[in-house]
C-alpha positions in Angstrom: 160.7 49.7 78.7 157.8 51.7 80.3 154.6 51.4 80.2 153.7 53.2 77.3 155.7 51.1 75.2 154.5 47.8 76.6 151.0 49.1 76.0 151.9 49.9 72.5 154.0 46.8 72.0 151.9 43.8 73.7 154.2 43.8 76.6 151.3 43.9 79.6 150.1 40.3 81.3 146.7 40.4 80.5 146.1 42.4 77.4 146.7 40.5 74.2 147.7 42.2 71.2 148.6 45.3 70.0 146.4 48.5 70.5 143.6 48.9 67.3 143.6 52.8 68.4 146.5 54.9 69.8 145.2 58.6 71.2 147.6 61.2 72.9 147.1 64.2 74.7 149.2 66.5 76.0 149.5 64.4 79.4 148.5 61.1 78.6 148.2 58.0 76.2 145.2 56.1 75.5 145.3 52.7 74.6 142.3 51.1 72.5 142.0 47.5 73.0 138.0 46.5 71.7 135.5 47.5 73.9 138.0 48.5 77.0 140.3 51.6 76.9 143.4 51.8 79.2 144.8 55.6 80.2 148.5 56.2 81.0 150.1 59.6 82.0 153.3 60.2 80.0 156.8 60.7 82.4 157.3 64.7 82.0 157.9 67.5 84.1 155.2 70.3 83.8 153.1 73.2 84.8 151.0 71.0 86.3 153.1 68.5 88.3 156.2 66.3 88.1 155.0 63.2 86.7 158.5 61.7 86.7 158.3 62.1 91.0 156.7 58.5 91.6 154.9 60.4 94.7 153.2 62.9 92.9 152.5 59.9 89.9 150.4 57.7 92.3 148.8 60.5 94.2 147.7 61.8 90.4 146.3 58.9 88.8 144.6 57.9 92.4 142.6 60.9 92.6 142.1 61.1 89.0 140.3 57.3 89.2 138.5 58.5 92.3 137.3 61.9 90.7 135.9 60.2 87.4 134.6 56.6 89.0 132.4 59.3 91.1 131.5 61.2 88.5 131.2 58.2 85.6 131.2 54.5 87.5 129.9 53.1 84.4 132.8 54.2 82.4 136.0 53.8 84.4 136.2 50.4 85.8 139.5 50.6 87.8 142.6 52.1 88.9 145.7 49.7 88.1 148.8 48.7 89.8 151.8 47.2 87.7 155.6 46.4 87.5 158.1 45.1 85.4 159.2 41.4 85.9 162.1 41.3 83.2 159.5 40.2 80.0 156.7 42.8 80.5 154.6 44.5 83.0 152.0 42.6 85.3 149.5 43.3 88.6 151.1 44.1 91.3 150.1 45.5 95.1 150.6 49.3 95.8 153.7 49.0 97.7 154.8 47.1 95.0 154.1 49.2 91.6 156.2 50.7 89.1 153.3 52.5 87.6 150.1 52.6 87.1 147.0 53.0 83.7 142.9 53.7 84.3 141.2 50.8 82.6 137.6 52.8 81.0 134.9 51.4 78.8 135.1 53.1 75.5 132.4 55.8 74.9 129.8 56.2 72.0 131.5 60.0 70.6 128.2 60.1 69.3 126.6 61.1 72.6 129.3 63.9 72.9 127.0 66.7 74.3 129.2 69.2 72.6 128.7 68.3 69.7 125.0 67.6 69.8 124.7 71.1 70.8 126.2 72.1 67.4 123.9 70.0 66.0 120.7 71.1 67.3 119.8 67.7 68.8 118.9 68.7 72.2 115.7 68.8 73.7 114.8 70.3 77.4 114.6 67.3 79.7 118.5 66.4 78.6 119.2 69.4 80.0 118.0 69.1 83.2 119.2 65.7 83.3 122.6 66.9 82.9 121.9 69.3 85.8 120.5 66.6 88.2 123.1 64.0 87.8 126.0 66.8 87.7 124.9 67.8 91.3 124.1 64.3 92.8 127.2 63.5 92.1 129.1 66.2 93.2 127.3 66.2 96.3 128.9 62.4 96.7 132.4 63.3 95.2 132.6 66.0 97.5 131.7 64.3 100.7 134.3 62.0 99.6 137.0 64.4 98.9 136.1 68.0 101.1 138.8 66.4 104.3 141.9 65.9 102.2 141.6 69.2 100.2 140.6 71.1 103.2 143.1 73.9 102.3 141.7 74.7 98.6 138.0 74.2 100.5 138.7 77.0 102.9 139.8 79.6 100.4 137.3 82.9 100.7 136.1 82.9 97.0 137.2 86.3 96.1 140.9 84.8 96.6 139.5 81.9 94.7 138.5 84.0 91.6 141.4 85.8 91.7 144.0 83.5 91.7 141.9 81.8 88.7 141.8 85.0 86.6 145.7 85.5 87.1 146.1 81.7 85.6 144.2 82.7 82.8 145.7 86.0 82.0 149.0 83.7 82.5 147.3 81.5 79.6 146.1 84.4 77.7 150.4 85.8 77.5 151.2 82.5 76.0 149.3 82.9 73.0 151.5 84.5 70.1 150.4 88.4 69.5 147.2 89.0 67.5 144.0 90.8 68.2 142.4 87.3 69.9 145.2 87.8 72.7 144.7 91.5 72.9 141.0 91.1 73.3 140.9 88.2 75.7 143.5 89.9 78.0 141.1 92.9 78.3 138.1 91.3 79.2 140.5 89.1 81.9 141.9 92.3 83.5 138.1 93.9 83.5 137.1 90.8 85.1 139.7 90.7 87.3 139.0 94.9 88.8 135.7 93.5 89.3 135.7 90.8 91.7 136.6 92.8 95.1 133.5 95.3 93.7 130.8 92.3 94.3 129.8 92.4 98.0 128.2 88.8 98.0 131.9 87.3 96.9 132.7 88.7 99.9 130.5 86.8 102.0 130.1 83.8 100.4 130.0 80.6 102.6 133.2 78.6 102.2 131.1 75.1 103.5 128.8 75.6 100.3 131.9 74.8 97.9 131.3 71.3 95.9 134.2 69.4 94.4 134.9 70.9 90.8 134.8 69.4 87.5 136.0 69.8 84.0 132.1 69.8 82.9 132.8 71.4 79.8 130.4 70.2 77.3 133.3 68.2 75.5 133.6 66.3 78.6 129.7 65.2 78.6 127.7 62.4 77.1 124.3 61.9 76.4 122.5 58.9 75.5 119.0 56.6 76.9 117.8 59.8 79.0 121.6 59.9 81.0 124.4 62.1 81.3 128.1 60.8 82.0 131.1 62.9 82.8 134.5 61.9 81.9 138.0 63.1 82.3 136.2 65.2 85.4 139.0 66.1 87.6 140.9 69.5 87.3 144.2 68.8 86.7 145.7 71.2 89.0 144.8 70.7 92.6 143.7 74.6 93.0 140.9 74.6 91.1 139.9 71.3 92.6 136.5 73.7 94.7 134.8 76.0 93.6 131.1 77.4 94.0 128.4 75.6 92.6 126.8 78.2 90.5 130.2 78.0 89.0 130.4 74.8 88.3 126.9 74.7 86.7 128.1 77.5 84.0 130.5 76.1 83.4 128.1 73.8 81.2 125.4 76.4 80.7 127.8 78.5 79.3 128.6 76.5 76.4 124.8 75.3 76.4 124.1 79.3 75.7 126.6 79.9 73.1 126.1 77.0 70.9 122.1 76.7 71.5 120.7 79.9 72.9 119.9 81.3 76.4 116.4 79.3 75.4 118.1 76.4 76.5 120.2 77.9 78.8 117.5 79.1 81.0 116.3 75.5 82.3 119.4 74.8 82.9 119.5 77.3 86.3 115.9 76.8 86.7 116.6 73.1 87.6 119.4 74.2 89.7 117.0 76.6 91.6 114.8 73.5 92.0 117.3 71.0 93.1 119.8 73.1 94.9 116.7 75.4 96.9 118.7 79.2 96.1 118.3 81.9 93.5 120.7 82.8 91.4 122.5 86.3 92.1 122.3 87.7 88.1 125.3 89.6 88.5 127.4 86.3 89.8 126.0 84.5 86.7 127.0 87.3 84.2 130.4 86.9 86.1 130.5 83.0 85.9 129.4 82.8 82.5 132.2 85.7 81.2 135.3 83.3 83.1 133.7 80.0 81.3 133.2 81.4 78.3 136.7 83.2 78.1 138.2 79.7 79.2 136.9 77.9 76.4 137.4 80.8 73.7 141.5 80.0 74.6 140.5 76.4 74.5 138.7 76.3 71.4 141.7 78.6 70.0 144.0 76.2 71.1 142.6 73.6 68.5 142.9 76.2 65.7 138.6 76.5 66.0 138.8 79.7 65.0 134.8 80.7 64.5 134.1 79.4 67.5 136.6 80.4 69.6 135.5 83.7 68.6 131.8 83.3 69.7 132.8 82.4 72.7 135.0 85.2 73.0 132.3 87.7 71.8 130.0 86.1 74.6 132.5 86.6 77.2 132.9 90.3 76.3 129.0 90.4 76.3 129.0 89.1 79.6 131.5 91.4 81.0 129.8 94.4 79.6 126.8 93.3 81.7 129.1 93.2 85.2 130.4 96.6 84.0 126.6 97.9 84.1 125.8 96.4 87.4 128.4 98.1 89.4 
């Protein structure tokens, strides 16, 4: 039996019961026990790692625990270590473990800051709360992480963007034909030709790079005047740095599309404020064109077809904008 099983069928020492709440993803299981939420990856082979290579498995769920206890310690409450002892699984040391799960604290989905975007329920100051705590706690992740990912912190961004926008077209080929795929690869070749056009790429500082996220607005909650971020780390270790204007539109992006540039705007004032730089227009037209292409495939994924195409429409906007800059 593994350890999906004996969280599905009461077969972990400690954890009474069967699960009240079963959730899969594409890599994972989550199991729903009350109030406490256990995460285990599933054994495959994919484009993002072998998850059957035991090596790879701990190394994966380590830094996963470490990316998301920086950037939520009030959700995920610990990394665990377990093996089989003939009748089900049970705590065992490092050297000693089979496998591992991330015990969490379940979340309120009603603070999702996606969808209180869509509903119109933000107000200014959540918005530059979201900045703040994004950035003070990069700024700790990243002091924690910036030695052993030394490599991907060393890349000159233009090599950075590039290799990103290949992955995408890459994504954008795996769609079945249809005018979405058509589109989207357009605007990713465009943006592609422009990145070796933008001098300041060119001579960006490699030391100013800050540990990325998967800040997407899905991944946010709101709630009491804080913002948490969950399921933060990148799953592929290449995009695990990037720049931190970058990062930050990530969010805005999806702030901008669903609420308006109105609310938008504070967003990169507050970064101004708190990070002590100006923000080049031309890199945030770029930034916000990559984000917003990333969750147009994301958002067609899920079959969210209306959205998907604002956000497509956005990113075309966007690139447009790059296209009159040159």
């Amino acid at each position: 039996m593994n350890l999906l099983d004996a969280f599905e069928y009461g077969a972990v020492a400690g954890i009474s019961g069967h699960p009240d709440k079963i959730v899969e993803t594409v890599l994972s299981k989550l199991f729903f026990f009350g109030d406490r939420v256990f995460k285990v990856y599933k054994w495959r082979n994919g484009s993002i790692g072998d998850f059957t290579d035991s090596a790879f498995r701990k190394d994966f769920f380590r830094n996963d625990f470490r990316w998301n206890a920086s950037m939520s310690p009030e959700t995920y409450r610990r990394l665990g270590s377990v093996k089989w002892d003939g009748y089900r699984y049970v705590e065992a040391s490092e050297l000693e473990a089979e496998d591992y799960f991330i015990e969490m604290n379940k979340i309120d989905e009603d603070g999702v800051f996606f969808h209180l975007l869509q509903k119109g329920e933000i107000l200014e100051e959540d918005l530059r709360v979201v900045v703040k705590t994004l950035f003070e706690r990069l700024d700790s992740l990243t002091e924690s992480v910036s030695e052993e990912f030394a490599d991907i912190f060393s890349i000159p961004l233009p090599d950075m963007h590039v290799t990103d926008m290949r992955s995408t077209r890459e994504w954008i080929h795996s769609h079945e034909d249809s005018p979405f795929k058509t589109e989207a690869g357009a605007i990713a070749d465009s943006l592609l030709e422009f990145i070796p056009t933008h001098a300041p790429f060119r001579s960006f500082d490699t030391d100013r790079y800050l540990a990325s996220v998967d800040n997407h607005a899905g991944n946010i909650l709101l709630g009491n005047g804080r913002a948490t971020f969950i399921d933060s780390m990148p799953p592929m270790r290449i995009w695990r740095a990037r720049s931190p204007l970058y990062i930050l539109s990530r969010t805005a992006t999806d702030v901008e599309v669903l609420a308006g540039k109105k609310f938008s705007d504070p967003m990169y004032e507050e970064y101004s404020r708190i990070r002590g730089e100006l923000v080049d227009p031309v890199e945030k037209s770029y930034c916000q064109s990559v984000s917003a292409l990333i969750m147009a495939l994301y958002q067609y994924g899920l079959k969210e077809f209306e959205i998907a195409k604002r956000y497509l429409d956005f990113s075309r906007e966007k690139m447009l904008e790059l296209g009159d800059a040159v």
